[in-house]
C-alpha positions as CSV (number, residue, x, y, z in Angstrom):
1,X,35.2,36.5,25.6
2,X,37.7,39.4,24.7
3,X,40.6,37.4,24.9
4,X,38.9,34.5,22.2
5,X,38.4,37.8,19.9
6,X,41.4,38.7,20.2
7,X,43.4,35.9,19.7
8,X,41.3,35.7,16.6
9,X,42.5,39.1,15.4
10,X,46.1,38.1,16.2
11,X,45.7,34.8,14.0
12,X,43.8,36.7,11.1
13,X,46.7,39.5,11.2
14,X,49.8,36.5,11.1
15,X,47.7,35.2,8.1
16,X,47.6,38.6,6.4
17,X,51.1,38.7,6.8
18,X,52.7,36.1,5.6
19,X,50.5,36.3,2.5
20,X,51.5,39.6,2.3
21,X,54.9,37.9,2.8
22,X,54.7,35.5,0.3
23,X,53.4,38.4,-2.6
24,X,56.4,40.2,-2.1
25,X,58.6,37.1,-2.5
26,X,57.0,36.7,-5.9
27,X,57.2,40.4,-6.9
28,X,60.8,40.5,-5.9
29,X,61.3,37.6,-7.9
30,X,59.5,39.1,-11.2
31,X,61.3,41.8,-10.5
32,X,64.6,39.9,-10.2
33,X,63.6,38.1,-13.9
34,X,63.2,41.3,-16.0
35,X,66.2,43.3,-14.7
36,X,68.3,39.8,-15.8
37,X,66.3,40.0,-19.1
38,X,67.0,43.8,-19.4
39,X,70.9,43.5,-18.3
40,X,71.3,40.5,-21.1
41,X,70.6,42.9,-23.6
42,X,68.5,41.7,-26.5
43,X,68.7,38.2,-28.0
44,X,68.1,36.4,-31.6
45,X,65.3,34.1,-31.8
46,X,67.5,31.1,-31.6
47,X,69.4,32.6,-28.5
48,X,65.7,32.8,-27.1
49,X,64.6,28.9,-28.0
50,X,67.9,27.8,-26.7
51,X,67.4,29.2,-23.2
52,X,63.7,27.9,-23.0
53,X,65.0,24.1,-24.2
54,X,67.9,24.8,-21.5
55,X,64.7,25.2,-19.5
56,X,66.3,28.8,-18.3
57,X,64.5,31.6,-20.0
């Protein structure tokens, strides 16, 4: 009996943490996106449109 509770805490806690994982993947991405934004400096409107056609802004 302990060692089925157990295992059960060990499961839940590799779950937790490669959520916990996976959030920081995408915060270090966001992250990554606005310090490219902010290093580019600031951009016309047509600058702006021409990256999101190009599918890269």
């Amino acid at each position: 009996m302990a060692y089925a509770t157990k295992a059960g805490r060990n499961a839940q806690s590799v779950t937790t943490s490669e959520h916990a994982a996976t959030d920081a993947e995408i915060v270090t991405g966001v992250e990554a996106n606005m310090a490219k934004a902010q290093a580019e400096g600031p951009q016309s409107k047509a600058q702006l449109l021409e990256r999101l056609d190009a599918g890269t802004g």
